[in-house]
C-alpha positions as CSV (number, residue, x, y, z in Angstrom):
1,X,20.5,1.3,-16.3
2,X,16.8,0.3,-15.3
3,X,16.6,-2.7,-17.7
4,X,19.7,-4.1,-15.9
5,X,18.7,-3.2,-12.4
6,X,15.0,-5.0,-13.4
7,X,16.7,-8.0,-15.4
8,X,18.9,-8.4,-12.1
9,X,22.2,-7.0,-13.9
10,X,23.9,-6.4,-10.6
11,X,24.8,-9.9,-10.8
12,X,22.3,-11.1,-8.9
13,X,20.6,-13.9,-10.9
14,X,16.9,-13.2,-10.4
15,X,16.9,-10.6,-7.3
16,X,15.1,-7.3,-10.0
17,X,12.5,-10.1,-11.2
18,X,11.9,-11.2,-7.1
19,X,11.6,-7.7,-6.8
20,X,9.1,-6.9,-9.7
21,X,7.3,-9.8,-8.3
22,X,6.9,-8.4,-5.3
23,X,6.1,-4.5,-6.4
24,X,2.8,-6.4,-8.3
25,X,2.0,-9.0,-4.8
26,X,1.9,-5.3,-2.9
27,X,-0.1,-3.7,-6.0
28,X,-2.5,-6.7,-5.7
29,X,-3.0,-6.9,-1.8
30,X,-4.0,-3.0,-1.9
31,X,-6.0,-3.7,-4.4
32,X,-7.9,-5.8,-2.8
33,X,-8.3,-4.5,0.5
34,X,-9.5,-1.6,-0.9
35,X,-12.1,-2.8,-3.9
36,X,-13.6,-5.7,-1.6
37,X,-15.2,-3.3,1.3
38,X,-15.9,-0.3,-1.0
39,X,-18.0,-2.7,-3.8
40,X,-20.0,-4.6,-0.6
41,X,-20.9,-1.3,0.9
42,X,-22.2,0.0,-2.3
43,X,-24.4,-2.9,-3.2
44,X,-25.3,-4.1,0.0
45,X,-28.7,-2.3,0.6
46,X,-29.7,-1.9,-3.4
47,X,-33.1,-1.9,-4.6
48,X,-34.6,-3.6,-7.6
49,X,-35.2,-0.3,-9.0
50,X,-31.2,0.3,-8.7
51,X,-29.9,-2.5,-10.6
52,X,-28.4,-0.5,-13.4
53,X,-26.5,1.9,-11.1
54,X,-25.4,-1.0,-9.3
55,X,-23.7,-2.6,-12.3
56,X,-22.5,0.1,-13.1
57,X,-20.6,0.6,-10.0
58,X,-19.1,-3.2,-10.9
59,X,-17.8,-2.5,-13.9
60,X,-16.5,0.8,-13.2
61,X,-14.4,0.2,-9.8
62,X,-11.5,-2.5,-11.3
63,X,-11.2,0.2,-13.8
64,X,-10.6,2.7,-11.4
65,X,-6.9,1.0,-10.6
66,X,-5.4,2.1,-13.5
């Protein structure tokens, strides 16, 4: 029943895939409200001496989203 409601089986031609496109525009917009602020407050007042915690906490946080 799900593969037909995502292929747009309902005969709709195209509305599941608008739909799925949508689900990953909403995905993508949290995403980035919430990665953008959160990585420039962590690096914003790093030392020298903190460089390897800081890159660290770059490759770490797009993991973070699953």
């Amino acid at each position: 029943m799900w593969g037909r409601v995502a292929a747009g089986g309902d005969g709709d031609s195209g509305g599941g895939l608008y739909m799925v496109f949508m689900v990953f525009a909403v995905i993508g917009a949290g995403m980035a409200l919430r990665f953008s602020p959160t990585l420039t407050g962590v690096l914003a007042n790093i030392r020298p001496e903190g460089a390897a915690d800081a890159s660290d906490v770059l490759v770490t946080s797009p993991n973070s989203a699953g």
